[in-house]
Biopython code that builds the backbone (N, CA, C, O; Angstrom):
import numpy as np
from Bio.PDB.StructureBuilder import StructureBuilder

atoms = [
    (1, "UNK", "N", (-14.514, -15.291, -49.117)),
    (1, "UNK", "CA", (-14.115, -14.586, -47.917)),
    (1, "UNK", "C", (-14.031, -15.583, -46.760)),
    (1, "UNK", "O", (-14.976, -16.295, -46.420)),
    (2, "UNK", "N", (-12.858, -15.579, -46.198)),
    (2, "UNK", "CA", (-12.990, -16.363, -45.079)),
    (2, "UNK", "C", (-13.261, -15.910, -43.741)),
    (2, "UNK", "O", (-12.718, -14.935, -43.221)),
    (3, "UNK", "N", (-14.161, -16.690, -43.180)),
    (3, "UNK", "CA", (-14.837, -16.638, -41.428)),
    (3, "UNK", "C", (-14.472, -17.533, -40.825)),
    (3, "UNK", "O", (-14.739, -18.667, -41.223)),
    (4, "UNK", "N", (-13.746, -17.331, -39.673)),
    (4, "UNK", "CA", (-13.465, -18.288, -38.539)),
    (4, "UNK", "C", (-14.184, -19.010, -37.848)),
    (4, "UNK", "O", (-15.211, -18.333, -37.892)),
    (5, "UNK", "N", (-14.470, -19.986, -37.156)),
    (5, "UNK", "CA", (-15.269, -20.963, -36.947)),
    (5, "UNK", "C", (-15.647, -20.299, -35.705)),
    (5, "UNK", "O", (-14.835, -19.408, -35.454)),
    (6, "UNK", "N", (-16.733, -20.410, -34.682)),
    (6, "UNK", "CA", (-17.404, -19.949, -34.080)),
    (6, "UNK", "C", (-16.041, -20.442, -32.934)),
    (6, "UNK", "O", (-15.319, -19.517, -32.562)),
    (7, "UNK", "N", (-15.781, -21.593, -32.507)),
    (7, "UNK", "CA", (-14.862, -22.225, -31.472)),
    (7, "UNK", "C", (-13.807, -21.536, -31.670)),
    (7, "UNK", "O", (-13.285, -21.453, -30.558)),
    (8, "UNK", "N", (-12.836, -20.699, -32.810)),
    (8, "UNK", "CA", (-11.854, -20.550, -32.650)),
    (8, "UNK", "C", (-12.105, -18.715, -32.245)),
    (8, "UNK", "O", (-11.162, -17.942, -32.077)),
    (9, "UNK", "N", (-13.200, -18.420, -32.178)),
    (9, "UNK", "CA", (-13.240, -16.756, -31.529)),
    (9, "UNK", "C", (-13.395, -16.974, -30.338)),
    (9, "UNK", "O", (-13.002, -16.078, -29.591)),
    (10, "UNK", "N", (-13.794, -17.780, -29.923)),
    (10, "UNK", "CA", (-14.022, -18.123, -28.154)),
    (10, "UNK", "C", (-12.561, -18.094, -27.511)),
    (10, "UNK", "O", (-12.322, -17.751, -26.353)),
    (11, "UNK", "N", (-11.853, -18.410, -28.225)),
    (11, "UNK", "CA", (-10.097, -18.654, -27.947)),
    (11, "UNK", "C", (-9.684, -17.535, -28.026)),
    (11, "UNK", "O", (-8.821, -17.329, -27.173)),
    (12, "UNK", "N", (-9.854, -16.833, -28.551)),
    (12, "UNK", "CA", (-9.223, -15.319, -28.641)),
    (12, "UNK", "C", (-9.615, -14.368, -27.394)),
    (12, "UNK", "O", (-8.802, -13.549, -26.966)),
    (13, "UNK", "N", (-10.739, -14.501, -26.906)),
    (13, "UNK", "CA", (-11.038, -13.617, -25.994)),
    (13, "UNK", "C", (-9.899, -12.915, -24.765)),
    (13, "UNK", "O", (-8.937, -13.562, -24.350)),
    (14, "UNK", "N", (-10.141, -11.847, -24.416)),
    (14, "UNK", "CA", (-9.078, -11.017, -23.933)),
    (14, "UNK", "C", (-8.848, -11.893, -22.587)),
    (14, "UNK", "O", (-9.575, -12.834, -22.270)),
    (15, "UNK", "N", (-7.922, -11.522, -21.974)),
    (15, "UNK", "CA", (-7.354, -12.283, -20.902)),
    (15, "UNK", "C", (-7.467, -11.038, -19.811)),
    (15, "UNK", "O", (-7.366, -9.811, -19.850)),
    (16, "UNK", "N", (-7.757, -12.149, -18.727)),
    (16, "UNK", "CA", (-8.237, -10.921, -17.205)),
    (16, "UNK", "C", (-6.455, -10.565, -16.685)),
    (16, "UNK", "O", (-5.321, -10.940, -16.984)),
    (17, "UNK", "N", (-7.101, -9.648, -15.778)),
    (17, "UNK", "CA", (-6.334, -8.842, -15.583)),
    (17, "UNK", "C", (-5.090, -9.472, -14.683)),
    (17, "UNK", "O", (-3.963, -8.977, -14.704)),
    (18, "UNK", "N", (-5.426, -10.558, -13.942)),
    (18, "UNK", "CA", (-4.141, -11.547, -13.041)),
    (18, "UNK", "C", (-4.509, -11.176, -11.309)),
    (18, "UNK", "O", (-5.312, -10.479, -10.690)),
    (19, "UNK", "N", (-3.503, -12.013, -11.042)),
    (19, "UNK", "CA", (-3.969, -11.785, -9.619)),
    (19, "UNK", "C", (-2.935, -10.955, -8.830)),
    (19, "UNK", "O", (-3.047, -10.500, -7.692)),
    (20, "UNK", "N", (-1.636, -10.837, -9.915)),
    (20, "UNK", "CA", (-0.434, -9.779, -9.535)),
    (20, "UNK", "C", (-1.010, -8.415, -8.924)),
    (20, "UNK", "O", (-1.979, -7.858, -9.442)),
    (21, "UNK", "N", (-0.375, -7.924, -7.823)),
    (21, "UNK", "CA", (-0.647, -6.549, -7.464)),
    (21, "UNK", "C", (0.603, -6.007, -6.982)),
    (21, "UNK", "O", (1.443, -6.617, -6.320)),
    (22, "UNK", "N", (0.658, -4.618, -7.434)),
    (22, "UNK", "CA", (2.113, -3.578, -6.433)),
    (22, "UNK", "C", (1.344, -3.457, -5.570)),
    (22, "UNK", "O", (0.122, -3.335, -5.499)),
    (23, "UNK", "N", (2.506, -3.518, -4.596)),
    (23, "UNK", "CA", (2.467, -2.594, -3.250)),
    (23, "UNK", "C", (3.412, -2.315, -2.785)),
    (23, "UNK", "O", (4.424, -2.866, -3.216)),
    (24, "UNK", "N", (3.548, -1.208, -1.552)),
    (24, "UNK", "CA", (4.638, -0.531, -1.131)),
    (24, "UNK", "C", (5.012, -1.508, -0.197)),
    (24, "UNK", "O", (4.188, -2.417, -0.090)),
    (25, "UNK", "N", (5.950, -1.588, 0.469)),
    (25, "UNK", "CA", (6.913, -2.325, 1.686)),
    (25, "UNK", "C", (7.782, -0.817, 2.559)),
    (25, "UNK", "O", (8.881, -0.284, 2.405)),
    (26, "UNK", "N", (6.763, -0.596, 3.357)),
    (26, "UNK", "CA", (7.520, 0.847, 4.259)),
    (26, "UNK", "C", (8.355, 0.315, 5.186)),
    (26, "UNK", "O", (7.883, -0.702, 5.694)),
    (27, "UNK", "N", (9.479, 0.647, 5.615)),
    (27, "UNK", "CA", (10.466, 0.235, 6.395)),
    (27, "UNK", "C", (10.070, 0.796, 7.952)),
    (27, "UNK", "O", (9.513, 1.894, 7.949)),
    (28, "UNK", "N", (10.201, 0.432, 8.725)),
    (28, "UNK", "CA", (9.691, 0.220, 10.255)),
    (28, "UNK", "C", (10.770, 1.190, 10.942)),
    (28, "UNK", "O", (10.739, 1.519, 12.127)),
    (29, "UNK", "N", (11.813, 1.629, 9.919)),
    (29, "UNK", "CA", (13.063, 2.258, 11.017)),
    (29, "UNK", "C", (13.323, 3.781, 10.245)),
    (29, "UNK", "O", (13.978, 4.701, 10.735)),
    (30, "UNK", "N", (12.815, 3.791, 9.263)),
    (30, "UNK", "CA", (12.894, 5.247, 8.382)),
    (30, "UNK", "C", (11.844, 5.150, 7.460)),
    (30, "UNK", "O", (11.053, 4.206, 7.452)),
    (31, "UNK", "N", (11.800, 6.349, 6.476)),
    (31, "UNK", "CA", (11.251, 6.903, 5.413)),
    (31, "UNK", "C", (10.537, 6.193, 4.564)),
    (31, "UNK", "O", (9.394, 6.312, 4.122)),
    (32, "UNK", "N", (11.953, 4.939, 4.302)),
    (32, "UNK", "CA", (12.070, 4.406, 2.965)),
    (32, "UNK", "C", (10.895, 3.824, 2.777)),
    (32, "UNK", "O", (10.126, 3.540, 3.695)),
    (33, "UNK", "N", (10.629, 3.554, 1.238)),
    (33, "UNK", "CA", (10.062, 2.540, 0.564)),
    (33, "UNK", "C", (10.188, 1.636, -0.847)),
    (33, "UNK", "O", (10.379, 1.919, -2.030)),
    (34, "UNK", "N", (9.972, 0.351, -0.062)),
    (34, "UNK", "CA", (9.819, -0.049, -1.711)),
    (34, "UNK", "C", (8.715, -0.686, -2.305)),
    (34, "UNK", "O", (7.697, -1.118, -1.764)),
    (35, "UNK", "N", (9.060, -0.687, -3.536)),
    (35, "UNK", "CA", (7.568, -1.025, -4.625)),
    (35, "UNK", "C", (7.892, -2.685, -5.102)),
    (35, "UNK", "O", (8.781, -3.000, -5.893)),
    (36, "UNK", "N", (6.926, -3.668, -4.402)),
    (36, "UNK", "CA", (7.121, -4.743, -4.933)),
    (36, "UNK", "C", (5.756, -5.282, -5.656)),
    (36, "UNK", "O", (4.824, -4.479, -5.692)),
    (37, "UNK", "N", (5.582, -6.434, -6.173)),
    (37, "UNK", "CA", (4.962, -6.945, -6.541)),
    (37, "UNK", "C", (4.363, -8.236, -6.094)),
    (37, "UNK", "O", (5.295, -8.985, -5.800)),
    (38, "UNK", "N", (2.886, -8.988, -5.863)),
    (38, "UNK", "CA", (2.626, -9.896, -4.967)),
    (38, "UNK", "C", (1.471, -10.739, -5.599)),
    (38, "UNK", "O", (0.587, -10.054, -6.115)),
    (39, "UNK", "N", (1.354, -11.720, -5.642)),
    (39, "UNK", "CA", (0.538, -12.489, -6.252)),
    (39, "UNK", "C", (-0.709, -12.669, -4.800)),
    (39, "UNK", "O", (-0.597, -13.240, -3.715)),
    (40, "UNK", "N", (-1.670, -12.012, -5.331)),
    (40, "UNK", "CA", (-2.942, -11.795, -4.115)),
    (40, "UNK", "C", (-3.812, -13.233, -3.694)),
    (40, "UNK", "O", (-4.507, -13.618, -2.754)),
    (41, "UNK", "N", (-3.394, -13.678, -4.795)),
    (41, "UNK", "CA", (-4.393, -15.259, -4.532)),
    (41, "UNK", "C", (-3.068, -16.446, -3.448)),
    (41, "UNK", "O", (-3.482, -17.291, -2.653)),
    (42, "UNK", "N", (-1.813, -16.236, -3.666)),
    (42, "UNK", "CA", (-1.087, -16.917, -2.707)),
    (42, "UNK", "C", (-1.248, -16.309, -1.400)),
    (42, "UNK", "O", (-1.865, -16.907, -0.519)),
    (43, "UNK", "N", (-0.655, -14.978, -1.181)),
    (43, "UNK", "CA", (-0.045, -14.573, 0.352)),
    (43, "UNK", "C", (-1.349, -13.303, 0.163)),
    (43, "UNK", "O", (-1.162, -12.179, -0.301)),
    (44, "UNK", "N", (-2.751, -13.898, 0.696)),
    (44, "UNK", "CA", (-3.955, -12.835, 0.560)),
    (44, "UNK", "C", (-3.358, -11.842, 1.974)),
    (44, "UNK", "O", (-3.422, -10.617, 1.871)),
    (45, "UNK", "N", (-2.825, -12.441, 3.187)),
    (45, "UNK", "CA", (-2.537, -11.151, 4.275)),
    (45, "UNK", "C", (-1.717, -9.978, 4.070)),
    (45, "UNK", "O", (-1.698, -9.539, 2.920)),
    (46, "UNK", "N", (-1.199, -9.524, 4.741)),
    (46, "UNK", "CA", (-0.030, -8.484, 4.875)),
    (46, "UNK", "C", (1.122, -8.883, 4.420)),
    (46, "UNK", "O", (1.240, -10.105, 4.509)),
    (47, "UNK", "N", (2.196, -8.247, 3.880)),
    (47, "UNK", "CA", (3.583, -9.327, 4.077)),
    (47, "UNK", "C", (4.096, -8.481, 4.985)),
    (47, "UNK", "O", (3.543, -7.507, 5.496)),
    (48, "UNK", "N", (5.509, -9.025, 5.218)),
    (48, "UNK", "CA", (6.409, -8.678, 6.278)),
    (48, "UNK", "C", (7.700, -9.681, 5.889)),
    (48, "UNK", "O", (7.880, -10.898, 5.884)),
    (49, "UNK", "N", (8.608, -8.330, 5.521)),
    (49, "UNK", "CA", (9.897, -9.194, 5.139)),
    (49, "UNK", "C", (11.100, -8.430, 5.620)),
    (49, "UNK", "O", (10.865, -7.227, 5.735)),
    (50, "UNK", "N", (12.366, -8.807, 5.943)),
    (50, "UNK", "CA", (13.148, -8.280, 6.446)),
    (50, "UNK", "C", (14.350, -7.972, 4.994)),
    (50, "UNK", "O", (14.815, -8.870, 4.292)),
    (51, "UNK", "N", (14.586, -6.752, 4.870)),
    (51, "UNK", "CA", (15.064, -6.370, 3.799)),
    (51, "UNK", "C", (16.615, -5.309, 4.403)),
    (51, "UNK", "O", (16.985, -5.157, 5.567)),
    (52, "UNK", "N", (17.285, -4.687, 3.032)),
    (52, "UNK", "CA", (17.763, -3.785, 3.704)),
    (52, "UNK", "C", (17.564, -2.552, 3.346)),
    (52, "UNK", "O", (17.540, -2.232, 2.157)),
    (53, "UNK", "N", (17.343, -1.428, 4.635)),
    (53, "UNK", "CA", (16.833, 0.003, 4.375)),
    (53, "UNK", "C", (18.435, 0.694, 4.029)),
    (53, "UNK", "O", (19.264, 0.616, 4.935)),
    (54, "UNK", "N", (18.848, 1.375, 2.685)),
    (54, "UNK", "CA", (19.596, 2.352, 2.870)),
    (54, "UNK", "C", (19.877, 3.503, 3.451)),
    (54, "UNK", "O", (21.015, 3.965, 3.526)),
    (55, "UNK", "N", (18.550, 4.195, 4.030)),
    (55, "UNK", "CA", (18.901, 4.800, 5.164)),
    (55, "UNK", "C", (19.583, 4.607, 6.337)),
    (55, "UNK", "O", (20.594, 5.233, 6.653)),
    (56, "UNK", "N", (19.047, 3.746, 6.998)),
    (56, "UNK", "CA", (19.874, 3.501, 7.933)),
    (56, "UNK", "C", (21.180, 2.557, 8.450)),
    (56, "UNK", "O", (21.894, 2.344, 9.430)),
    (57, "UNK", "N", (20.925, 2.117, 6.920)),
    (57, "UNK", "CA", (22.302, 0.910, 6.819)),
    (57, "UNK", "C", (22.087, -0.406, 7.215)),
    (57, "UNK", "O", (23.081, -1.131, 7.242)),
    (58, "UNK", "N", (21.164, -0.810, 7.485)),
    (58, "UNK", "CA", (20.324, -2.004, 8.372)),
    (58, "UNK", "C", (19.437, -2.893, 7.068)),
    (58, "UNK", "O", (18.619, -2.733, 6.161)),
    (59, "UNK", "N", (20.151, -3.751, 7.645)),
    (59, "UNK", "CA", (18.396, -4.954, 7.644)),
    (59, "UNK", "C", (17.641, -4.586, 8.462)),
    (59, "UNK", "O", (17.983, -4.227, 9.589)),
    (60, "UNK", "N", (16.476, -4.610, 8.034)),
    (60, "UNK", "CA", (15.390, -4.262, 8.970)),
    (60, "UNK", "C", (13.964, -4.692, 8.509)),
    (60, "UNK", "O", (13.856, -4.952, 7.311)),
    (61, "UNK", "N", (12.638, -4.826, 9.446)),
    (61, "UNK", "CA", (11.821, -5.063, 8.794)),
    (61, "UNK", "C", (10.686, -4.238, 8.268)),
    (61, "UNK", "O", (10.159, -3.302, 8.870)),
    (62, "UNK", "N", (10.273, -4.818, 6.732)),
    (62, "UNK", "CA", (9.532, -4.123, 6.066)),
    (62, "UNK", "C", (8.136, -4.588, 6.406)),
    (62, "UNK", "O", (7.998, -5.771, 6.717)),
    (63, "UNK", "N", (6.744, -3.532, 6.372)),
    (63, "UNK", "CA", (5.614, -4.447, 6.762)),
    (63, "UNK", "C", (4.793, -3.526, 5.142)),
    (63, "UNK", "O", (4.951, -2.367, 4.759)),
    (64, "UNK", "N", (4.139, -4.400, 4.684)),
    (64, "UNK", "CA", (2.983, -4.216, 3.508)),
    (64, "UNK", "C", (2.120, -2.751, 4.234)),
    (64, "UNK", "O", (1.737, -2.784, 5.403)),
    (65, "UNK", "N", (1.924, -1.625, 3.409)),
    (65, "UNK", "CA", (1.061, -0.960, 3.146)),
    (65, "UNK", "C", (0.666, -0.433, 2.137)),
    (65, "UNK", "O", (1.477, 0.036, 1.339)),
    (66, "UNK", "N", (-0.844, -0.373, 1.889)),
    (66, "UNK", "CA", (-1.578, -0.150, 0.566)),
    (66, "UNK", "C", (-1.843, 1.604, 0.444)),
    (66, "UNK", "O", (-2.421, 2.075, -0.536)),
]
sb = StructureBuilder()
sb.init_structure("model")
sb.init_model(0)
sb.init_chain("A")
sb.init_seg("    ")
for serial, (resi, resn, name, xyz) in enumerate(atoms, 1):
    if name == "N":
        sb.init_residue(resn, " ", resi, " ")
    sb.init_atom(name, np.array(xyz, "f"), 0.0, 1.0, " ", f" {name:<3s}", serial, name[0])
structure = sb.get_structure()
């Protein structure tokens, strides 16, 4: 019967969960929202990006809420 060497189960162990997170991006001029994704260990603040809202037909800016 074969058993794996003690070093090669250490290698297998499950992998954490990442530092990826969703969050919403609410638009500053309407309703809208969108669902992005953000790596928490680079940009740990708020974001704030200027996107475009289909509501109102605009670029406009989006600010991070959780």
């Amino acid at each position: 019967m074969y058993t794996p060497a003690a070093s090669c189960l250490e290698d297998i162990g499950m992998a954490g969960k990442g530092h990826r997170i969703t969050i919403k991006l609410k638009s500053t001029a309407s309703p809208y929202m969108y669902s992005v994704k953000k790596n928490k260990q680079n940009t740990p603040d708020r974001l704030e990006i200027k996107k475009y809202d289909p509501v109102v037909r605009k670029h406009v800016i989006f600010k991070e809420s959780r």
